[in-house]
N, C-alpha and C positions, 0 to 999 in steps of 0.2 A: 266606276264600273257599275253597269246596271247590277239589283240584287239577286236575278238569276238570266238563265241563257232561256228558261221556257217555264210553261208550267203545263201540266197534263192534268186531265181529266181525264178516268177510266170508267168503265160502265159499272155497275156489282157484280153485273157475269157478261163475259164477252161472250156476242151473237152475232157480228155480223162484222167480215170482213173487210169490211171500208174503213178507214182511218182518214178523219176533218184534221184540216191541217190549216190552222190561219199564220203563215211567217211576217206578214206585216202591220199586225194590229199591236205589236208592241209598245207599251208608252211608259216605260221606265227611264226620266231621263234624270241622268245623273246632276251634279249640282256640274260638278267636275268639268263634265261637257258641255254642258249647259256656257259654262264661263269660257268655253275655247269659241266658241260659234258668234256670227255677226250676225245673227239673224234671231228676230225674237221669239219668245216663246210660241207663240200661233204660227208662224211662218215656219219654224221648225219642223213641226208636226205635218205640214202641208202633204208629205210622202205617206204617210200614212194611212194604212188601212184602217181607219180611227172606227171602233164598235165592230167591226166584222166578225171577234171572237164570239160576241153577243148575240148576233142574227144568228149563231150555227152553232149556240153553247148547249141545247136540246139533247147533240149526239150522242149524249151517257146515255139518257133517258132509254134508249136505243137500242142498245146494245154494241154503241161504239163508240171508240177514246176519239179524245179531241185535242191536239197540238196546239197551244197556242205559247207565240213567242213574248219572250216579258222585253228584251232590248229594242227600241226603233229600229225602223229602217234606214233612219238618219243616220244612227251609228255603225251598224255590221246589216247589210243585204243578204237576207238570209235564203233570198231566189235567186242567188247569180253564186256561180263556182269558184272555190274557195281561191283558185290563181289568177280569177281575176281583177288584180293587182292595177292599179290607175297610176299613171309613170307621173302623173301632171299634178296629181297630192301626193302621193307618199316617196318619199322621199329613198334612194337606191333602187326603186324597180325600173327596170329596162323595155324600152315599146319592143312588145313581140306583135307581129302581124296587125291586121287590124279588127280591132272588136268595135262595133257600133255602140256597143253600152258601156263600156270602159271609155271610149272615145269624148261621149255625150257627158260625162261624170259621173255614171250611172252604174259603178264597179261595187266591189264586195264592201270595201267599205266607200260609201259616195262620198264624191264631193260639191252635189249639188241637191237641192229638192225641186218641189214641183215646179215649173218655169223656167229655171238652168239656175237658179239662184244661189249663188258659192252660199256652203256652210261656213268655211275657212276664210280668215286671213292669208294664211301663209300655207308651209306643206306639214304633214305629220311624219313623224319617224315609221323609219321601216318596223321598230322595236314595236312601237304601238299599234302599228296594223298587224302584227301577229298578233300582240298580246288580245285584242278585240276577236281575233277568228282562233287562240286556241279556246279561250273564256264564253264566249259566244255561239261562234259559227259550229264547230266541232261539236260540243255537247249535243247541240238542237238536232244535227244531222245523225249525231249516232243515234239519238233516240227515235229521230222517224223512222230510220233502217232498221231497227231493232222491231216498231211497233207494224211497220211492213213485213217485215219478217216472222213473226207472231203469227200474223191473220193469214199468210202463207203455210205456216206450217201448221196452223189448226185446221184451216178452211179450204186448204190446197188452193187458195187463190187469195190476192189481196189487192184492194182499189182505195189509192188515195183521191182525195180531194180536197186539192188543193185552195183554198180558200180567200177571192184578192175583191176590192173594192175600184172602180172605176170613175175620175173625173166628169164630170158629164159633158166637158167640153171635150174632152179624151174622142170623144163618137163624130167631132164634127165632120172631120175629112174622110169618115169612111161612110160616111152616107151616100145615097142612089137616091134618084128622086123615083116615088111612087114605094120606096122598101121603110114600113116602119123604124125607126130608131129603136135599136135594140137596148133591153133594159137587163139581160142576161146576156153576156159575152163566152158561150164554153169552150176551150183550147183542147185539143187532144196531136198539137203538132201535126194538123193536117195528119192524122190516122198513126202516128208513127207509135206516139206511147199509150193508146190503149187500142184494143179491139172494137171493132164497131158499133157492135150488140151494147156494147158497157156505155158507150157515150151515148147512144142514141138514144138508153134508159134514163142517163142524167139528163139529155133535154127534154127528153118528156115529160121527166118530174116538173122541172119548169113550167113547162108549154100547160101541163095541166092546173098548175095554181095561178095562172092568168096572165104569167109575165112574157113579153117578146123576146124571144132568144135569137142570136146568134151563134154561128161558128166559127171559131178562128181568127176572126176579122172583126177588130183590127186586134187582137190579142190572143196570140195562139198557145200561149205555154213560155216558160224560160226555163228557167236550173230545175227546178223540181219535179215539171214534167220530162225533160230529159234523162233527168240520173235516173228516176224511182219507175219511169213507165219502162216497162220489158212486156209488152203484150204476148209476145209466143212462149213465157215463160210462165203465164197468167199473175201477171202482176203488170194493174194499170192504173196511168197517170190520168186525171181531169183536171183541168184549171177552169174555174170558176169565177169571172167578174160582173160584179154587182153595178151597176151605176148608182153613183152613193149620193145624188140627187132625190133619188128614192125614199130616203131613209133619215138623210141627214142636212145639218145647211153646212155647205158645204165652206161657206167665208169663218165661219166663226167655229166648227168643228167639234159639233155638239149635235145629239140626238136632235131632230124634225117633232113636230107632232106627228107624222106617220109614223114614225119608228116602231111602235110595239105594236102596228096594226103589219107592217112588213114582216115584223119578225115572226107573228104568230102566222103566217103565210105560211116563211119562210120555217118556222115548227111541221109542219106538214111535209114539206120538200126533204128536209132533214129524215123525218120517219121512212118517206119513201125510199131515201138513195140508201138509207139503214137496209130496210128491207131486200131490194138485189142482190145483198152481200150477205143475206141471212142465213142461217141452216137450220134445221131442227136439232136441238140439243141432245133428245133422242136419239136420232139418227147418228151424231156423233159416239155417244157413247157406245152405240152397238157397232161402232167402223171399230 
């Protein structure tokens, strides 16, 4: 079992209700699973958000916490909903309807990485896919609801963002001849979990440190934007994907020599989406 389900960063004083959430930059891999898996240690990793927590680790500085998960996403998928159960590895669960990403092996706990390639030999116990999402999945999600819940009830509003890393071949079939390739992908579920004002602020932050964004397409959001965005409740979801060509090489899964010239970019963008969700501290104390 990984040695924890997450680890948190807080600010010294909370100022701004946005809350950084990286759930796939975990890289805690146990020996345990390590020795259940056909796939070696670099190929493992392949799903992963590898340094994402890094480019967005600034948000303390800010005046806002930052989620980062310690388990892979090899082991427990910490963006897909805790029932979705994959009938085709774990062992006793039942096909209900049809999920494209349960389908693909792409459930709460997978059983594939990047290119469909089986983690497994064989199936895992129903026992052990619980024991992974009560140890895992459950902690990581009460703690984002909880620190959602926080910046709500300080700030009478709160904006996660969601923080995920993008393949760069991931872009090829959504391209248009004459639309640059986007090197920032931002999700808000085509409008559904955040208001508009909030997301068009996250792409600006973007658009104004130099990077091409997109929207939606081809990455609109999954679990995290769905449970945590209630925009008419003023609590909203952003999903955020990076093309990690940018930053990293992407075969061997180790910082670029770009890396710290994207992150200190990427220091800036953080300050900024800090700021949207800021309040005067002042002001609070006289409310």
């Amino acid at each position: 079992m990984p040695s924890t389900a997450y680890h948190l960063h807080l600010p010294e004083t909370l100022s701004s209700c946005v809350v950084f959430a990286s759930p796939h930059s975990g890289r805690d891999y146990p020996p345990s699973f390590l020795a259940t898996t056909q796939l070696d240690e670099r190929t493992i990793r392949s799903s992963e958000d590898a340094w994402v927590d890094r480019l967005f680790d600034s948000a303390p500085e800010h005046g806002a916490p930052l989620l980062r998960a310690g388990a892979p996403r090899a082991y427990v998928d910490l963006n897909r909903a805790v029932d979705e159960l994959d009938p085709a590895l774990i062992e006793g669960v039942r096909r209900s309807g049809h999920n494209p990403r349960v389908a693909s092996g792409l459930g709460v706990v997978p059983r594939v990485v990047a290119g469909g390639r089986a983690i497994y030999r064989g199936k895992l116990s129903r026992l052990e896919a619980e024991r992974r999402l009560q140890q895992i999945w459950r902690p990581y999600h009460e703690k984002l609801a909880s620190l959602l819940a926080q910046s709500h009830a300080v700030f009478g509003e709160a904006i996660l963002i969601d923080c995920h890393s993008m393949p760069r071949e991931a872009l090829d079939g959504a391209l248009r001849n004459g639309v640059p390739r986007p090197e920032i992908v931002i999700g808000d579920r085509f409008g559904a979990s955040s208001a508009a004002d909030v997301v068009e602020r996250v792409e600006a932050a973007f658009r104004a440190a130099g990077f091409v964004v997109a929207r939606n397409t081809p990455f609109a959001g999954a679990y995290s934007t769905q449970a945590y965005g209630r925009p008419l409740r003023n609590q909203h979801a952003v999903q955020v994907e990076i093309d990690r060509s940018l930053y990293m090489d992407e075969r061997n899964i180790c910082p670029s020599a770009d890396f710290e010239d994207v992150r200190r970019v990427l220091r800036g963008v953080v300050a900024e989406l800090a700021a949207m969700g800021a309040r005067d501290q002042g002001q609070l104390a006289a409310e």
